[in-house]
Chimera marker file (.cmm) of the C-alpha trace (Angstrom):
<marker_set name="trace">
<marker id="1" x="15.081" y="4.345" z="21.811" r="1" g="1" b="0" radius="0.5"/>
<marker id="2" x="15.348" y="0.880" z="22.121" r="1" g="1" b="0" radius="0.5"/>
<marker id="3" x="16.200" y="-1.276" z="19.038" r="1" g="1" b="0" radius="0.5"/>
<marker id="4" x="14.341" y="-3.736" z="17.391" r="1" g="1" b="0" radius="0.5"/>
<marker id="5" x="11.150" y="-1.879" z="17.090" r="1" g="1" b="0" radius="0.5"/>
<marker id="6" x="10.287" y="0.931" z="14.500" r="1" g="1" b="0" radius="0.5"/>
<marker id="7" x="7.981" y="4.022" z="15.313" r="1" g="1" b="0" radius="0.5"/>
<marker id="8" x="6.294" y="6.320" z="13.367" r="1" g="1" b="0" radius="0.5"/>
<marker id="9" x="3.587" y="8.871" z="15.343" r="1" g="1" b="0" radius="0.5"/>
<marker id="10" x="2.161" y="9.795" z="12.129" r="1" g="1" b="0" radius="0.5"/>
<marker id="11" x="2.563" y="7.849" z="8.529" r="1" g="1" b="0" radius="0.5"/>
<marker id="12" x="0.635" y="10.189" z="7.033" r="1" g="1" b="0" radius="0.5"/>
<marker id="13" x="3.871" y="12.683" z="7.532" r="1" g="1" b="0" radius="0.5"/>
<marker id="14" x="6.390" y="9.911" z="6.455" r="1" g="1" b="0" radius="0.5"/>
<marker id="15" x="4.727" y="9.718" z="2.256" r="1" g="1" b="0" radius="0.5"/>
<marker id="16" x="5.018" y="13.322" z="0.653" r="1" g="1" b="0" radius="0.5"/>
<marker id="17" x="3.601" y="12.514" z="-2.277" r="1" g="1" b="0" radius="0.5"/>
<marker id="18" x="5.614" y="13.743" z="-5.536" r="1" g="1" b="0" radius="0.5"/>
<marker id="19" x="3.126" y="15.961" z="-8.093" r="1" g="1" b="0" radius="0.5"/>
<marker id="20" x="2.484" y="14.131" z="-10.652" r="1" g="1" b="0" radius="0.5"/>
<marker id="21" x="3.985" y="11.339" z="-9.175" r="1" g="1" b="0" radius="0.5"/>
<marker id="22" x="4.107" y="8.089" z="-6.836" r="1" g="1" b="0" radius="0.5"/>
<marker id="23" x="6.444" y="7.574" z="-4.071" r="1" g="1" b="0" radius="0.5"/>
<marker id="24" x="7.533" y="4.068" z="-2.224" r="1" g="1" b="0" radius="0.5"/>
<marker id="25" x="8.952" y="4.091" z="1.267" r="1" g="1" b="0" radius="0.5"/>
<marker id="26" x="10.004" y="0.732" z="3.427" r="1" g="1" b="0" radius="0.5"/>
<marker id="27" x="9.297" y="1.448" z="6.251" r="1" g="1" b="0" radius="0.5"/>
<marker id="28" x="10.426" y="-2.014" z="7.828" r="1" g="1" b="0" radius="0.5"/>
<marker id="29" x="11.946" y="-4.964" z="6.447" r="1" g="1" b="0" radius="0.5"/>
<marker id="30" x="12.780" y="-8.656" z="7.607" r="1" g="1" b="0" radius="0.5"/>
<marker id="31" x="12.792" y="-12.223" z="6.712" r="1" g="1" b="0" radius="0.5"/>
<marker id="32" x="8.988" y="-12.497" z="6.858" r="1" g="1" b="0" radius="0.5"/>
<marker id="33" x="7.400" y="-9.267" z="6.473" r="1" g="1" b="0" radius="0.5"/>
<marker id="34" x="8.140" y="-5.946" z="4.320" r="1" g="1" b="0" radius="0.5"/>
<marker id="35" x="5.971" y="-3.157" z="4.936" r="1" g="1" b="0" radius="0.5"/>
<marker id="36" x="5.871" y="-0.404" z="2.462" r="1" g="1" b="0" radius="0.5"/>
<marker id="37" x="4.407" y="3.123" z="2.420" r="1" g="1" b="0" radius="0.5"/>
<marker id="38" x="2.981" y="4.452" z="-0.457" r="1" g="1" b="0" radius="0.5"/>
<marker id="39" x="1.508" y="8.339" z="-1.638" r="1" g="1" b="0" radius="0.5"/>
<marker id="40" x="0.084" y="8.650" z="-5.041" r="1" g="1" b="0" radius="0.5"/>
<marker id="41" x="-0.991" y="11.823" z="-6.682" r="1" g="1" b="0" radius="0.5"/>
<marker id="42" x="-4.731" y="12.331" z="-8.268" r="1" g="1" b="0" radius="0.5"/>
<marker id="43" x="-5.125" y="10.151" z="-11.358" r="1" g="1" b="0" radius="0.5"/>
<marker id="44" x="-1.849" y="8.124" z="-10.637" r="1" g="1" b="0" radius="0.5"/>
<marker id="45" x="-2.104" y="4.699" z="-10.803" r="1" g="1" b="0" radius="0.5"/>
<marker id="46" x="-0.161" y="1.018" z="-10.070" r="1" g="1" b="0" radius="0.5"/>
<marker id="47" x="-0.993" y="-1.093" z="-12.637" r="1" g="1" b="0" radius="0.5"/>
<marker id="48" x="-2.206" y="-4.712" z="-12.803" r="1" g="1" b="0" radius="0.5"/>
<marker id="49" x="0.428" y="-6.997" z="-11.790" r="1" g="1" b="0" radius="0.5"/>
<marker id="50" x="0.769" y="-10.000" z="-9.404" r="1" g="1" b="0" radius="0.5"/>
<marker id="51" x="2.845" y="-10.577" z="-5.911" r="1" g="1" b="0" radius="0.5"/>
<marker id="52" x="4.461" y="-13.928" z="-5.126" r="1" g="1" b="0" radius="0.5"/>
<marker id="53" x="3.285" y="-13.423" z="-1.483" r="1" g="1" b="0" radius="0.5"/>
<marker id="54" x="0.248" y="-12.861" z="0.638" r="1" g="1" b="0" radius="0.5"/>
<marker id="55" x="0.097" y="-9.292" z="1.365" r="1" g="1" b="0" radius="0.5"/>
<marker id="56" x="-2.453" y="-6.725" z="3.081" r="1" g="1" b="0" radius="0.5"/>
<marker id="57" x="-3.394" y="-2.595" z="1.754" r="1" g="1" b="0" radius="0.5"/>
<marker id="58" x="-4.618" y="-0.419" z="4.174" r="1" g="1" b="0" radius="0.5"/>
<marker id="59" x="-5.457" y="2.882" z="2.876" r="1" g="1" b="0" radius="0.5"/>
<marker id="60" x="-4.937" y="5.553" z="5.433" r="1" g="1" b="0" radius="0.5"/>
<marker id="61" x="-5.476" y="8.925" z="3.310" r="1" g="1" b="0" radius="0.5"/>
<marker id="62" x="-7.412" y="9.566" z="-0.311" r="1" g="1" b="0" radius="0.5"/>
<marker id="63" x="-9.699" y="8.219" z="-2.408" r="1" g="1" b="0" radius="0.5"/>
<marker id="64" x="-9.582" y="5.869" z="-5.306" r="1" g="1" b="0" radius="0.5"/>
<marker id="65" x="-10.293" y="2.021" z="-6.541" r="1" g="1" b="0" radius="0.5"/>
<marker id="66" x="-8.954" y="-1.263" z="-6.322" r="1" g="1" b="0" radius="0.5"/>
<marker id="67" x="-9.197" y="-3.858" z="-8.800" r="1" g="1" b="0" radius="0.5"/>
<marker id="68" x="-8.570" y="-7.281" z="-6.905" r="1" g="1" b="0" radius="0.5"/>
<marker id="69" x="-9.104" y="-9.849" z="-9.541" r="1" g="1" b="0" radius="0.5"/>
<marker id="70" x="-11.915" y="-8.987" z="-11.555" r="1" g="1" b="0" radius="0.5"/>
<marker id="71" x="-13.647" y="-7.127" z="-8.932" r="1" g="1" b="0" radius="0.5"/>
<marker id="72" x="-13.399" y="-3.012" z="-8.959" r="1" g="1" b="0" radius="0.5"/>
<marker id="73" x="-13.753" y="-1.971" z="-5.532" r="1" g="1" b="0" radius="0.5"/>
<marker id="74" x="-14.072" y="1.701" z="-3.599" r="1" g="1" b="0" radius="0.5"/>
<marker id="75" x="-10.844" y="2.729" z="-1.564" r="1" g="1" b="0" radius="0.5"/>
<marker id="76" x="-11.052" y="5.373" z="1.463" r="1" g="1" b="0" radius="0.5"/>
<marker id="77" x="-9.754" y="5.859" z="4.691" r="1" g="1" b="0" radius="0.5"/>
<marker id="78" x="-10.286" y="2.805" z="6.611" r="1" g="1" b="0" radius="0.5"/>
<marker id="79" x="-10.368" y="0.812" z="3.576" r="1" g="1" b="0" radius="0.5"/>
<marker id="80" x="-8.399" y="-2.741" z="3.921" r="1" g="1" b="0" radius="0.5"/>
<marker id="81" x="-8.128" y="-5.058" z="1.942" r="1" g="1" b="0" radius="0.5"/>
<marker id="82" x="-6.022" y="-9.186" z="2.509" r="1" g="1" b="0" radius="0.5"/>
<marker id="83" x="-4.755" y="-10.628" z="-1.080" r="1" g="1" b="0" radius="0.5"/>
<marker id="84" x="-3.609" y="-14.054" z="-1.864" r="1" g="1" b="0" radius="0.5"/>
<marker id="85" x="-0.247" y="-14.167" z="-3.479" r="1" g="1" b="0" radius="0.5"/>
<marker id="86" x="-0.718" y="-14.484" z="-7.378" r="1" g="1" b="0" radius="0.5"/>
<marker id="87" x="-3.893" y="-12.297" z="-7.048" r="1" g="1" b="0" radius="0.5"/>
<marker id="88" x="-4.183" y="-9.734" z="-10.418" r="1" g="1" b="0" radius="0.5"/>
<marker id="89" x="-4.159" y="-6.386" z="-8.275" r="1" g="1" b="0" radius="0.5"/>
<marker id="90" x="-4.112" y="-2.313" z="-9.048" r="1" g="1" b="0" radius="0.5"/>
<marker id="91" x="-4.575" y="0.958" z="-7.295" r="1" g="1" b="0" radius="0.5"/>
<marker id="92" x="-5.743" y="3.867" z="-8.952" r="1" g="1" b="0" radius="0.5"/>
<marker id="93" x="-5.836" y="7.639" z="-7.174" r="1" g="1" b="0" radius="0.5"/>
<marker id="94" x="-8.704" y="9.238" z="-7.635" r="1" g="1" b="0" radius="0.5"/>
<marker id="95" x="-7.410" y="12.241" z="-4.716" r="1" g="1" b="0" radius="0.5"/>
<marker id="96" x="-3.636" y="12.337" z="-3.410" r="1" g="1" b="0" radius="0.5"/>
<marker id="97" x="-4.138" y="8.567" z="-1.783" r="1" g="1" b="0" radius="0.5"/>
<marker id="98" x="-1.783" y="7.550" z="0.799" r="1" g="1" b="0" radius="0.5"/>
<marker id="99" x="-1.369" y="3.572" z="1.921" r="1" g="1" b="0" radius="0.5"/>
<marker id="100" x="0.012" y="1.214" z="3.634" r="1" g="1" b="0" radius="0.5"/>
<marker id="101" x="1.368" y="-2.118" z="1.897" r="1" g="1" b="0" radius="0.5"/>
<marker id="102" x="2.365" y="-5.079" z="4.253" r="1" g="1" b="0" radius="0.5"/>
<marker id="103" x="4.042" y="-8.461" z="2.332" r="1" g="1" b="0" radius="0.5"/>
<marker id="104" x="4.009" y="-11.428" z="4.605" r="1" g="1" b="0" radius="0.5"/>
<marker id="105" x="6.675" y="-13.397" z="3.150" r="1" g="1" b="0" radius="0.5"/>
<marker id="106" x="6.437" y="-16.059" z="5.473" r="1" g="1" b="0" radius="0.5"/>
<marker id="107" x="2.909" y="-16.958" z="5.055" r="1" g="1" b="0" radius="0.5"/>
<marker id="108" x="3.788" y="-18.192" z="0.773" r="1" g="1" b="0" radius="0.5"/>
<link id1="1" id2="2" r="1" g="1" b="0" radius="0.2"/>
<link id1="2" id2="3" r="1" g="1" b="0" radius="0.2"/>
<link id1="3" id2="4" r="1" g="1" b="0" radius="0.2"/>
<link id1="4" id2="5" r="1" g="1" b="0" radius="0.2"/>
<link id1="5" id2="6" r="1" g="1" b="0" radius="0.2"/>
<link id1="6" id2="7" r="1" g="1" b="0" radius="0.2"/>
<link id1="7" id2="8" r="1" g="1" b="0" radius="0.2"/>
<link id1="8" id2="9" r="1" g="1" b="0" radius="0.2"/>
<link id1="9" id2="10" r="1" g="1" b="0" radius="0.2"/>
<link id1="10" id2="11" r="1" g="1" b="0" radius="0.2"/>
<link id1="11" id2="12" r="1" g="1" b="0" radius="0.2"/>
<link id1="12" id2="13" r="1" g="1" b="0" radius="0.2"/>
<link id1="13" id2="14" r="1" g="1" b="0" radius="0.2"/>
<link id1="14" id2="15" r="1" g="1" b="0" radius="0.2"/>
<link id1="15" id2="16" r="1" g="1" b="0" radius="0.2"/>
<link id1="16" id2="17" r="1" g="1" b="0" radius="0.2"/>
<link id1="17" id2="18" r="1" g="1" b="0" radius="0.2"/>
<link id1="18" id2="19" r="1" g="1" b="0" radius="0.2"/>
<link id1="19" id2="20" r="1" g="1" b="0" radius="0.2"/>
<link id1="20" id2="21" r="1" g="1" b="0" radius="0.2"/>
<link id1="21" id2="22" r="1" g="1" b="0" radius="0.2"/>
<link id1="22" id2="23" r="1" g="1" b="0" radius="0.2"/>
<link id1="23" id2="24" r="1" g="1" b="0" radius="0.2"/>
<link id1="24" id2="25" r="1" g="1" b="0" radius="0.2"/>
<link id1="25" id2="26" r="1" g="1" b="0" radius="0.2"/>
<link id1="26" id2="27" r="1" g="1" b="0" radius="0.2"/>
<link id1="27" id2="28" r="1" g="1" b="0" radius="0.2"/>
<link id1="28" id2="29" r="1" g="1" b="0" radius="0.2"/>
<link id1="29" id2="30" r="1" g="1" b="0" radius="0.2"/>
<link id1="30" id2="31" r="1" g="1" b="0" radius="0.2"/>
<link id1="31" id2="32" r="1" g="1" b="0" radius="0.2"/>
<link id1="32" id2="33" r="1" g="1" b="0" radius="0.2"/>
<link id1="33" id2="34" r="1" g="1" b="0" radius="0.2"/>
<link id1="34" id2="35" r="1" g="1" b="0" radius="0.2"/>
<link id1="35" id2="36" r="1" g="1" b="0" radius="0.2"/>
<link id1="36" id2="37" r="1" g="1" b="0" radius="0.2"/>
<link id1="37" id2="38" r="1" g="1" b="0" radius="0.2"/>
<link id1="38" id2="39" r="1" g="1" b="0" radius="0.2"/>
<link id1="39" id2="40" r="1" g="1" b="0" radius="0.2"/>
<link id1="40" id2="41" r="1" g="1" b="0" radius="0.2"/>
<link id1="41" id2="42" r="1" g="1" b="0" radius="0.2"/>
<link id1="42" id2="43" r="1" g="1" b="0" radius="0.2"/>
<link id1="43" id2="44" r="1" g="1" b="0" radius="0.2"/>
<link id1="44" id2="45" r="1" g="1" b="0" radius="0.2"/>
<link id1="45" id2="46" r="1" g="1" b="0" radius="0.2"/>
<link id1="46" id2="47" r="1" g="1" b="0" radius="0.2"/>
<link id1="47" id2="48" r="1" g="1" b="0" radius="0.2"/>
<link id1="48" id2="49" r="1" g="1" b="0" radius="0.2"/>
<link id1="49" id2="50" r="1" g="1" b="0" radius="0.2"/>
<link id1="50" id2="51" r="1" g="1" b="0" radius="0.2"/>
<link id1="51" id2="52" r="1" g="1" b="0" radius="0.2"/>
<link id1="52" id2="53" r="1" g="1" b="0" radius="0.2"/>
<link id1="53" id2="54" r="1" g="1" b="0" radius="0.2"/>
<link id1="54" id2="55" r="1" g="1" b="0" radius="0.2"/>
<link id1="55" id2="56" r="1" g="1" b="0" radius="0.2"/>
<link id1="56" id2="57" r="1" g="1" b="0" radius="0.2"/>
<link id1="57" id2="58" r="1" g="1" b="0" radius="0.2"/>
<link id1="58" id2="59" r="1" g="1" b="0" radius="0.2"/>
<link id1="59" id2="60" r="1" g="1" b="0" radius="0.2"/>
<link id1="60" id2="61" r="1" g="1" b="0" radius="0.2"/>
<link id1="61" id2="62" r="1" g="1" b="0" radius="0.2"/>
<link id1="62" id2="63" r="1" g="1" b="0" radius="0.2"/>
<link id1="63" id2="64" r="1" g="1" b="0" radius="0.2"/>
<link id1="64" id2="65" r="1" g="1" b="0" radius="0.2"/>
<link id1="65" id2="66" r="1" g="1" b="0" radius="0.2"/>
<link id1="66" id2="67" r="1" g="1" b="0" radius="0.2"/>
<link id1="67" id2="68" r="1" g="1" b="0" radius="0.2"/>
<link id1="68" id2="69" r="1" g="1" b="0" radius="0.2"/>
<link id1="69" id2="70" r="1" g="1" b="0" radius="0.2"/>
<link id1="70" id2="71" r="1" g="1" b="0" radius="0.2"/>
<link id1="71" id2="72" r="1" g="1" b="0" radius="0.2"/>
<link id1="72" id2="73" r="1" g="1" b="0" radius="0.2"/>
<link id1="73" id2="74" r="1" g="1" b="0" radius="0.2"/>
<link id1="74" id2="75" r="1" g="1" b="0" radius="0.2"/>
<link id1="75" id2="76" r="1" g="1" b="0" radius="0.2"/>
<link id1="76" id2="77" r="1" g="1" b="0" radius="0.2"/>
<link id1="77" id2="78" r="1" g="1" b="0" radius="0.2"/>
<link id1="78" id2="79" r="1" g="1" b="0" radius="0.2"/>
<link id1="79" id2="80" r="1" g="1" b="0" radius="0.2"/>
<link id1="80" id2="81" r="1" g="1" b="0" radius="0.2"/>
<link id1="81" id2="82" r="1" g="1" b="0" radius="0.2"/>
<link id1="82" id2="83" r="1" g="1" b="0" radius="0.2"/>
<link id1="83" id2="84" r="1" g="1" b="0" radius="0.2"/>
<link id1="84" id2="85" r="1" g="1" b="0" radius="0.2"/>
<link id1="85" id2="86" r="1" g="1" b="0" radius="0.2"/>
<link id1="86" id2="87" r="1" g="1" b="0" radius="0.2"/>
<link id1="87" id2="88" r="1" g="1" b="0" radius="0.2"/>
<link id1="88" id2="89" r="1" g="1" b="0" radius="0.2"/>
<link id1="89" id2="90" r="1" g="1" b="0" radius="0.2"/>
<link id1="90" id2="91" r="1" g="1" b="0" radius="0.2"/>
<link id1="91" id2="92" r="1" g="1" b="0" radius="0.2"/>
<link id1="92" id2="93" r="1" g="1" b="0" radius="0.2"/>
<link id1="93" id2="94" r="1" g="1" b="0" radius="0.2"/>
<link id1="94" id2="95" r="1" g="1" b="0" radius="0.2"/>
<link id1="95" id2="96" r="1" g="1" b="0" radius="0.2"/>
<link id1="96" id2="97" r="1" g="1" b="0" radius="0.2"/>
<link id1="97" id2="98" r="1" g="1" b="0" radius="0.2"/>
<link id1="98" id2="99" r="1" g="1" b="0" radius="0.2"/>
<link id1="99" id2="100" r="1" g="1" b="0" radius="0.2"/>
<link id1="100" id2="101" r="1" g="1" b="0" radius="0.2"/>
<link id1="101" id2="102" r="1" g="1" b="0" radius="0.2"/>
<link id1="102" id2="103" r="1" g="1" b="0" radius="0.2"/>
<link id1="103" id2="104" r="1" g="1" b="0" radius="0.2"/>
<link id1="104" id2="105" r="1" g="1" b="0" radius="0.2"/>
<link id1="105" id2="106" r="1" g="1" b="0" radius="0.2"/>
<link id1="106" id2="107" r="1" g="1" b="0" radius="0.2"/>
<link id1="107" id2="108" r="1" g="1" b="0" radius="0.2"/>
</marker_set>
């Protein structure tokens, strides 16, 4: 393998999500990006908070919400989503949800 690149054939395989639980995986890190793989179980949620950069969710596995702001919004495979740093945020798991969070440092 050549370095400088990271590969994963399968995320879904990289997040075994805890019962009961929430688990947080970098999966790559640098001066401009951190990308970070997250598995929730049913009825576990992230609470509202706030991010001092831009950063993008793309859920890969699950079902569940998103509240971006004041908007509550469906989450599902295929589901992704672009927020502006400082935007209110959550994720609540409706199923075992996995997905993938990507902070573009750079772009502040």
């Amino acid at each position: 393998m050549e370095a400088g690149y990271r590969y994963y054939a399968d995320l879904l395989t990289e997040a075994e999500i805890p019962e009961n639980g929430i688990i947080s995986r970098t999966l790559y890190q640098d001066d401009s990006t951190k990308v970070v793989l997250f598995g929730f179980d049913a009825g576990q949620e992230l609470s509202e908070h706030t991010a001092s950069v831009p950063a993008t969710i793309h859920i890969l596995k699950g079902e569940g919400a998103l509240t971006l702001g004041g908007d509550r919004l469906e989450a599902r495979p295929g589901t992704w989503v672009y927020m502006p740093a400082s935007l209110p945020h959550s994720v609540q798991a409706r199923t075992p949800l996995t997905m993938l969070l990507v902070m573009l440092r750079s772009a502040k």
